[in-house]
C-alpha positions, 0 to 999 in steps of 0.5 A: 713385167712393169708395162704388165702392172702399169697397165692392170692399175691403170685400168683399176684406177682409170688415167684420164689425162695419162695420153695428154702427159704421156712425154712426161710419163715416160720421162719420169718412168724411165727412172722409176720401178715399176712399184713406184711408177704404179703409187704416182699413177695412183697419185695422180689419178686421185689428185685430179679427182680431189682437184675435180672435186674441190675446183681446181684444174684436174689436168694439172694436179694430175701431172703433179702427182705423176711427177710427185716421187721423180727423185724418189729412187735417184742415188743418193749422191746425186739426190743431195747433189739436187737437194742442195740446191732447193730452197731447204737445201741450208736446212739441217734438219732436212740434210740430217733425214734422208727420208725428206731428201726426194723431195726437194730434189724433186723439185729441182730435176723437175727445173732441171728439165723444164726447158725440154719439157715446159709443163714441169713449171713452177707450180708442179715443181712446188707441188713435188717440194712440199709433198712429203713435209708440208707447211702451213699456208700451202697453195690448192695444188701442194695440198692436193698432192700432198693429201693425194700421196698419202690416201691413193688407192694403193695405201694401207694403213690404220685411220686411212678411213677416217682421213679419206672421208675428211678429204672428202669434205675439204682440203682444209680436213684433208690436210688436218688430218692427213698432217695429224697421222703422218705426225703421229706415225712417225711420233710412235716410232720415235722418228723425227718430225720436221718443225714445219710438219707442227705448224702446218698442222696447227695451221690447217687445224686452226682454220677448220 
């Protein structure tokens, strides 16, 4: 059962700000499987702790990353329906790969719904944005989630290690090298990397 798992990780993982949040959990569950719910807890709990870590308001990125896959799991005629009105919306690059298409659309049902819930301001909704693409120049709260979703205890992948211990160090690290493996991930596979993924590597690696 979902409650079932939800509530076995969130006992491996702890949720400290899980009962100040617990509207906009509910919100964001009811459209999400169990397996997906279960990664943005995981998301989160690691976003407030590298929020913790490195100086920032944990409360938040944990709300962030709950939020982070909202659209994930929308249909896709709705979800492009969302997209197009992001600001990649006029992106082809983006409206060619569907794989980038949860995200901005995220972005947007979370706008969609900030009048009922206010906390889903312009910071988570640009947090769940960029999440999945990057870009250089991004604010403490999109890194964090973005380095949050690639290395939550849920993840398992080669060089995981290695691109933990260099968000361990600093976001400037985490995101090199979390930009490096999702590049190199999807370049072995001959999938498409998005030019602004190139420049947010070069970005973040130039500053280190």
């Amino acid at each position: 059962m979902r409650d079932d798992e939800i509530r076995q990780r969130l006992e491996e993982l702890g949720q400290p700000y899980l009962a100040e949040y617990r509207a906009e959990y509910r919100l964001v569950s009811a459209g999400l499987s169990a397996a997906r719910m279960i990664h943005s807890l995981g998301v989160a709990a690691t976003a407030a702790h590298l929020a913790e870590k490195f100086g920032c308001d944990p409360a938040q990125a944990y709300l962030a990353g709950l939020c982070h896959d909202a659209a994930k799991e929308l249909p896709v005629a709705e979800m492009r329906a969302l997209l197009q009105r992001s600001p990649l919306g006029g992106d082809a690059d983006v409206l060619a790969h569907k794989s980038l298409w949860h995200a901005p659309a995220g972005s947007i049902w979370l706008a969609d719904h900030q009048a009922e819930y206010p906390r889903l301001d312009a910071a988570i909704q640009s947090a769940c944005l960029w999440h999945t693409l990057g870009k250089p120049a991004m604010t403490p709260l999109e890194q964090i989630v973005f380095i949050a979703d690639l290395i939550e205890p849920g993840r398992d992948f080669p060089d995981l290690a290695e691109i933990r211990a260099a968000a361990d160090i600093s976001l400037t690290r985490g995101m090199t090298a979390c930009m490096y493996g999702v590049i190199h991930f999807l370049e072995v596979r001959g999938q498409f990397v998005h030019p602004l993924a190139y420049a947010g590597y070069e970005y973040y690696k130039g500053l280190q």
